[in-house]
C-alpha positions as CSV (number, residue, x, y, z in Angstrom):
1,X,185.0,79.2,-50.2
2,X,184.4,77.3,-53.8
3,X,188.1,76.7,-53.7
4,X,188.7,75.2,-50.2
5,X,185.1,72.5,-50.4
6,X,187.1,69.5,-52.1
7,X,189.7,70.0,-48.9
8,X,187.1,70.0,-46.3
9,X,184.9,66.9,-47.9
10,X,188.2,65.4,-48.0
11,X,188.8,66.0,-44.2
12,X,185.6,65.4,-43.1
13,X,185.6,62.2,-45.2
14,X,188.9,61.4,-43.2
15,X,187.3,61.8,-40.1
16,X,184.0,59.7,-40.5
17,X,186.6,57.1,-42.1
18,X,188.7,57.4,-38.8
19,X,185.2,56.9,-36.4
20,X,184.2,54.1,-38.5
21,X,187.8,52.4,-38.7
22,X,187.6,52.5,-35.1
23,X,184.8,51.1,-34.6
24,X,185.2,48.4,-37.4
25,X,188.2,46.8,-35.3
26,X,186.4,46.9,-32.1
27,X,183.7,45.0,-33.7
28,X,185.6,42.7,-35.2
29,X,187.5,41.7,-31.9
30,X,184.5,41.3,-30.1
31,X,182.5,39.0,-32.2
32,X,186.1,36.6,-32.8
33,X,187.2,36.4,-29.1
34,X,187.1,34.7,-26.1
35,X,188.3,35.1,-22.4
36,X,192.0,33.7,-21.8
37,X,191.6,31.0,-19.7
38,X,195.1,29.4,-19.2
39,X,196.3,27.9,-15.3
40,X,199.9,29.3,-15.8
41,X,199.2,32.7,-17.5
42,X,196.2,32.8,-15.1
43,X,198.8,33.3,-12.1
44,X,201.5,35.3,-14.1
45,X,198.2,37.7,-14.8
46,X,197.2,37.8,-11.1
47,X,201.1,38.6,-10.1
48,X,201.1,42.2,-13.0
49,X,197.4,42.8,-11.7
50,X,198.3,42.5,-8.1
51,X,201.5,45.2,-9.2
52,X,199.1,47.2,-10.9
53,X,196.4,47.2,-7.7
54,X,194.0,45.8,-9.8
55,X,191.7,43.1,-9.4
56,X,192.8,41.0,-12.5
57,X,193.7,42.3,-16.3
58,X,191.1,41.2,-18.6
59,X,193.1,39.2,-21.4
60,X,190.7,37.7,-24.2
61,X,192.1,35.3,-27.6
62,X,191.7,36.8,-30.8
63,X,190.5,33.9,-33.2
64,X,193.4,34.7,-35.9
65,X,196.6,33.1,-36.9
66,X,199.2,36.4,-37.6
67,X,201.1,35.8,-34.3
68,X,200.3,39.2,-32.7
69,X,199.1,41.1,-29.8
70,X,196.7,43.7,-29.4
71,X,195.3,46.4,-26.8
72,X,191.9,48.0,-27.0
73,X,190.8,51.3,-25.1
74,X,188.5,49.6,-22.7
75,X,191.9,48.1,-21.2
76,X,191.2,44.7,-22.9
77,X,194.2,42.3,-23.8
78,X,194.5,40.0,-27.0
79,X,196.4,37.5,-27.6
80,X,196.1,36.2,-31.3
81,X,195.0,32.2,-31.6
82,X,198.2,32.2,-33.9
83,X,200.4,33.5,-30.9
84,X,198.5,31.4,-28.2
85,X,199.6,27.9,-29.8
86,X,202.8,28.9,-30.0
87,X,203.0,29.2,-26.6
88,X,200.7,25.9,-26.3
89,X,203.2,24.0,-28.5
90,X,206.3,25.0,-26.3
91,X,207.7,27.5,-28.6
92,X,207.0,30.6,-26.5
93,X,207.1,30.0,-22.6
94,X,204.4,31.3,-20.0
95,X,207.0,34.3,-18.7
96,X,207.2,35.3,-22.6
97,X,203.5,35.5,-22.8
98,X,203.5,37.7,-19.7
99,X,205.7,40.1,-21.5
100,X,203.4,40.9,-24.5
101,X,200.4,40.9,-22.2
102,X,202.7,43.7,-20.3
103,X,203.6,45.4,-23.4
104,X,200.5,46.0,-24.1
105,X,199.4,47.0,-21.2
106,X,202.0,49.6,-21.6
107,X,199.5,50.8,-24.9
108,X,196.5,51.4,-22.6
109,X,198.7,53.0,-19.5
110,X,199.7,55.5,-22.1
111,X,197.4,56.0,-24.5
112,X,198.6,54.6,-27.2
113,X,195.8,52.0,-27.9
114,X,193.3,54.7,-29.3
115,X,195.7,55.3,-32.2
116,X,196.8,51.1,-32.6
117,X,192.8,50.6,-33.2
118,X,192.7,52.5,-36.5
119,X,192.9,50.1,-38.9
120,X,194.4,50.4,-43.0
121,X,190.6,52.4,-43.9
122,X,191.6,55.0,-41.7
123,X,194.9,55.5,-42.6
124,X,194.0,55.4,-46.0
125,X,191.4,58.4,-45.6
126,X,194.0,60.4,-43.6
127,X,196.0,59.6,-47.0
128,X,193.2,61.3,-49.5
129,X,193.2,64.4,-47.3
130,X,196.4,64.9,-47.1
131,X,196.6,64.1,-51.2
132,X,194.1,66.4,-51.9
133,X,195.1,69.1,-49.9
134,X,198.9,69.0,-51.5
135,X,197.5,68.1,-54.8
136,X,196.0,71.8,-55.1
137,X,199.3,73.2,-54.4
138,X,201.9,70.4,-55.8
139,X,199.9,68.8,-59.4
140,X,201.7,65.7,-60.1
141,X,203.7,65.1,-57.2
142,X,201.5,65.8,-54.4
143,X,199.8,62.2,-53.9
144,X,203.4,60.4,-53.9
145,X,204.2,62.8,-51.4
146,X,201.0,62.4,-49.4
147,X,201.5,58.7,-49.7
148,X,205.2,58.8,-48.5
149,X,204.9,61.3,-45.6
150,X,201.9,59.4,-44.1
151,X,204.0,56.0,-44.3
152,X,206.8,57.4,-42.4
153,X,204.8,59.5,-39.9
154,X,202.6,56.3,-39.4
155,X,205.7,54.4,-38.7
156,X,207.7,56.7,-36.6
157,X,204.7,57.4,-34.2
158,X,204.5,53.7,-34.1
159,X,208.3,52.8,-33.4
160,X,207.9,55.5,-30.4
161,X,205.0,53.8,-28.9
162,X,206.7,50.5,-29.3
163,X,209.8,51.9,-26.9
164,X,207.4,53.5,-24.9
165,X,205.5,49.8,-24.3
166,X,208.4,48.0,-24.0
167,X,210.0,50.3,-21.3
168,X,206.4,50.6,-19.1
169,X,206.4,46.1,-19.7
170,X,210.1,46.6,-18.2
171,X,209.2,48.0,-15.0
172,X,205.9,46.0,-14.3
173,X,207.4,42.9,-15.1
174,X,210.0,43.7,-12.2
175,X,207.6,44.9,-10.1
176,X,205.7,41.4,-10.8
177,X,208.6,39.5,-9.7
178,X,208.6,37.8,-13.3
179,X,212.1,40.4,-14.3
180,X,212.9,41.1,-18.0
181,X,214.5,38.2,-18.9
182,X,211.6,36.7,-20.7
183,X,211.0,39.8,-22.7
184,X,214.1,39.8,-24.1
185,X,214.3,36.2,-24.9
186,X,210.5,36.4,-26.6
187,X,212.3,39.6,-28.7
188,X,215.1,36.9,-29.7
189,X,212.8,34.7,-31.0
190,X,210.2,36.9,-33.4
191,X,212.4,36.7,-36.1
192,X,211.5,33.0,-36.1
193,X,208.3,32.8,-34.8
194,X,206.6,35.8,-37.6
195,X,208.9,34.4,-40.5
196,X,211.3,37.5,-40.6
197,X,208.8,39.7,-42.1
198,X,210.0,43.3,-42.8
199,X,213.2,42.1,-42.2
200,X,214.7,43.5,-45.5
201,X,212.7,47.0,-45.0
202,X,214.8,50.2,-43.9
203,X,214.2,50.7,-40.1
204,X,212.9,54.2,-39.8
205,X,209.9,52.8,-42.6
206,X,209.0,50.0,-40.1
207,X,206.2,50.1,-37.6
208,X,207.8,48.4,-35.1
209,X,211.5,49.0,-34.3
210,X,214.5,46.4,-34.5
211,X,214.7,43.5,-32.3
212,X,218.4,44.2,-31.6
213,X,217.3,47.4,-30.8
214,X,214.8,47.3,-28.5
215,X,216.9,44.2,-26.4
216,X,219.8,47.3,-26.7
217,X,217.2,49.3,-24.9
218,X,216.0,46.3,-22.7
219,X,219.8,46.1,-21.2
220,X,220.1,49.9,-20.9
221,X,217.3,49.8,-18.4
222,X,218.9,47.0,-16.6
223,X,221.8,48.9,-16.0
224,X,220.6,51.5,-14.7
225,X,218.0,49.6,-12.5
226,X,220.9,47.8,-11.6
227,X,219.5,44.2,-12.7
228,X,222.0,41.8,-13.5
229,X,221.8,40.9,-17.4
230,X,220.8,37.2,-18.1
């Protein structure tokens, strides 16, 4: 029993980390945001709501600048400050906007926004555990392979939910009326709009899969929804 307590303080450890990440970043985006209130998103919202039989989707500004967007459990929408004045400034259109309130809307539909609320504590104390658990059995090498497994597990998982979103944004903004035009013309401009980032870093260690990719899988759905490609 002597032998396995440094593993199991390490798990538990991970876990309270985990609760505690969580509830961090919920904090966090409570106390620095503030309910969307835009005329043209405002009717754009009402269209996915009214696909979605719901009374209106809850879509609040998250007072930083990374241009990003984020989905919380309660079935909250963010839309960064950053992201918001692009879209202010003309860069990024009102239909564009609707497609990453969709996409993330695909993150609560399918669970997916429980696991995107876990900040870098938690995945750093899912990264002792697993260190200290090979470390027993692998001296020397075990934390570079703790490290290196929990990158790319981290990443793939993410990559998958980002398909998973973008397909589920697909087929409410169709259902909306508003068509997947806009998401793939928003995808065409991230490059620009983030500054490239990641743009040199091998695919399958990124958390969010290639832009020519995911139009690829954008079209694919087209097709075979028989949508003509714009």
């Amino acid at each position: 029993m002597l032998k396995l307590t440094p593993i199991l303080i390490a798990i538990i450890y991970a876990l309270v980390m985990y609760k505690f990440s969580a509830w961090n970043t919920a904090r966090a985006l409570d106390q620095q945001s503030s309910r969307l209130k835009d005329p043209e998103l405002d009717l754009l919202n009402l269209d996915m709501a009214q696909a979605l039989d719901l009374p209106r989707i809850k879509v609040h500004i998250y007072e930083i600048e990374p241009i990003n967007g984020l989905a919380a459990p309660d079935g909250r929408i963010f839309i960064t400050r950053g992201f918001f004045n692009k879209y202010k400034d003309g860069s990024v259109t009102a239909a564009e906007m609707a497609s990453v309130i969709a996409h993330e809307l695909g993150h609560v539909a399918l669970g997916h926004s429980r696991r995107r609320m876990i900040d870098f504590s938690g995945q750093n104390a899912i990264r002792v555990a697993l260190a200290t658990v090979l470390g027993r059995f692998l001296p020397g090498i075990g934390i570079w392979i703790a490290n290196m497994l929990t990158s790319m597990l981290a990443a793939r998982l993410s990559r998958s939910d980002e398909y998973e979103a973008d397909a589920y944004a697909s087929a409410l903004l169709t259902k909306a009326g508003i068509g997947t035009a806009p998401q793939k013309s928003l995808f065409r401009k991230l490059d620009t709009l983030t500054g490239s980032l990641g743009s040199g870093t091998p695919a399958w260690l990124l958390s969010h899969p290639k832009t020519a990719e995911r139009i690829a899988a954008i079209e694919a759905r087209e097709a075979k929804w028989g949508i003509p490609q714009t």
